[in-house]
N, C-alpha and C positions, 0 to 999 in steps of 0.2 A: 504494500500500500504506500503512494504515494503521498506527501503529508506536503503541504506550503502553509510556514507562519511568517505572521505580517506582525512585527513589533519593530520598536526604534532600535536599531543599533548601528548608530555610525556616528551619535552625536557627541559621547561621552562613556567613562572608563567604567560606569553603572549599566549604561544601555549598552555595551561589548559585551559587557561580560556576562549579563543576563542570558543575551541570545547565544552565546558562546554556551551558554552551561545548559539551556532548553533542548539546545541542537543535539548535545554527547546525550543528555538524557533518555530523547525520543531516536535518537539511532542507536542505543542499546540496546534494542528490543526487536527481537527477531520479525521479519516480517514488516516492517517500518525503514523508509526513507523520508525522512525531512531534509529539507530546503529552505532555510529563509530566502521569503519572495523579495524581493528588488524593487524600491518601492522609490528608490532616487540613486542616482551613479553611485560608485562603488569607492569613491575617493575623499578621505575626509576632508579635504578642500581643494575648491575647483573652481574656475573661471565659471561655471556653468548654477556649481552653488552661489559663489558670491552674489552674481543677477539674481538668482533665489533670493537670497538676504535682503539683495535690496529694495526687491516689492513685498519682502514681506515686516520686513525688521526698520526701514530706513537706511540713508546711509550714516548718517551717525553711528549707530549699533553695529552696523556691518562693518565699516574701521577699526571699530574698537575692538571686534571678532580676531579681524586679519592681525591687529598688534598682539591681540592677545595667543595668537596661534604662532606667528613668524618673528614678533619684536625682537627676541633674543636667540640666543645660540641654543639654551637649554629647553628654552621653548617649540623651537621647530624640530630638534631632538626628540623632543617627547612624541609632538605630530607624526612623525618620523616615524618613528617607535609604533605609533596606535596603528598607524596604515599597514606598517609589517603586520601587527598583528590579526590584522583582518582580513590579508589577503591571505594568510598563510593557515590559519583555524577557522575562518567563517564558511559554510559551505553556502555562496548566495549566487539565486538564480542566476542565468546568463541575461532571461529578457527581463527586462523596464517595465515596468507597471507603473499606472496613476488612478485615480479615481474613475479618470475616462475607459480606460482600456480593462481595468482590472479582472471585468467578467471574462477575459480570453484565459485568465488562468484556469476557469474551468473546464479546459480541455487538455489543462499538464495535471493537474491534482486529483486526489483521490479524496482530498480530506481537508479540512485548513484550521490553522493552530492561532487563534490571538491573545496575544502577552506576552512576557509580563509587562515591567513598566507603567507608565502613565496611559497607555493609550485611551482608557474610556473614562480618563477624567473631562468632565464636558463643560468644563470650561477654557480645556486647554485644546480638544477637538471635539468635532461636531459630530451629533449620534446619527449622522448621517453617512460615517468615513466607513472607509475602508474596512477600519480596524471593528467592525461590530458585522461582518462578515455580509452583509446584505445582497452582495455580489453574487453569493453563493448558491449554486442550483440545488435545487430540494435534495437531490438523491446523495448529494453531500453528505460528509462525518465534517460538522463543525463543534467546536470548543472551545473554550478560552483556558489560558495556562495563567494564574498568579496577576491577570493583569490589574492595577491602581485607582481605584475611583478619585480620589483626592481630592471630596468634596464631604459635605458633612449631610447635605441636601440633595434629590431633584428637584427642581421645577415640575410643574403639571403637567409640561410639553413634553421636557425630558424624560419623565416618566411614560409617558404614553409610546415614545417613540422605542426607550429600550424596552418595555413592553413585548413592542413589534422586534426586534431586535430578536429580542434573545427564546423567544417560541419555538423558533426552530433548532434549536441549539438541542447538542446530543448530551451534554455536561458542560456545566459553567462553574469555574473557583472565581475567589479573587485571593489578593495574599495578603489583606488586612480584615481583621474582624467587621468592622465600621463596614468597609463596603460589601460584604457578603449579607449583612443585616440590610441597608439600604437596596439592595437587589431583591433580596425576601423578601422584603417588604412592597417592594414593588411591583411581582411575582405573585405574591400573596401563596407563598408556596415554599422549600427549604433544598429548594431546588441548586441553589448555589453553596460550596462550601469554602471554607478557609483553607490554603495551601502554603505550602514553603514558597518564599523567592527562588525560582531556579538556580539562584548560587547556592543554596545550601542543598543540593541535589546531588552538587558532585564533588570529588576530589579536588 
């Protein structure tokens, strides 16, 4: 069985190492291929991100990104250092997915994994993305792995929408108490459970 998840991992030594420790856990297991899906180029910083930055962050913020990444010697070291380590342990799709395309992935997968990380906190993304699997054709295995709400509330809308979200879902964790209560709650069911951070999974 094919598996594709869709979590952040190229921004930071949290979100590496999460999908890094997700990836060894679900390709332990007999019968299981995972993939993290490709969900923006493969390079933690690119001529192709920065114009990202800068319709999404301004350019103030984005300057301050680049000094923060390239200003010093130990600094581009470390960049250095993260991009080794992503090309050399991340096993991540060859194609490019966006919001627009994403449903073609239903013709490489068998299955689709979301989390950990922040992804379904909804103030930081819309419960409209990616990451709450909506792409997905019915005959799918979808689940979420440990992913973040990092919200203390839903809204009425928001609730309605993960509602719709998450119905179809085969198993849903999160890896904090708080949001597997807010999911239940919203669920009206105990449907959702509390899990390990994919770091503490592995070696």
């Amino acid at each position: 069985m094919k598996l594709g998840g869709l979590t952040w991992w190229r921004s930071n030594y949290g979100s590496i190492l999460q999908a890094y420790a997700l990836q060894q856990q679900l390709n332990s297991y007999n019968g299981i291929e995972y993939e993290i899906i490709c969900q923006y180029g493969k390079k933690v910083a690119s001529a192709s991100r920065f114009y990202e930055k800068l319709k999404t962050i301004g350019l103030r913020k984005s300057l301050k990104r680049v000094v923060w990444k390239f200003g010093l010697p130990k600094l581009r070291e470390r960049n250095h250092r993260i991009q080794q380590f992503m090309d050399i342990h991340l096993n991540v799709s060859d194609a490019v997915y966006n919001e627009h395309t994403i449903e073609q992935a239903n013709a490489v997968y068998d299955g689709f994994v979301c989390g950990s990380d922040q992804i379904w906190n909804p103030d930081l993304v819309s419960t409209n993305s990616m990451y709450w699997l909506g792409f997905a054709d019915l005959d799918k295995i979808k689940f979420s792995y440990a992913p973040s709400i990092g919200v203390n509330a839903f809204t009425e809308e928001q609730r309605k929408a993960i509602i719709s979200n998450l119905e179809s879902f085969t198993a849903i964790s999160s890896r904090e108490e708080s949001g597997t209560k807010l999911i239940n709650d919203a669920l009206k069911t105990q449907k959702c459970v509390t899990v390990l951070d994919p770091t503490m999974l592995v070696n």
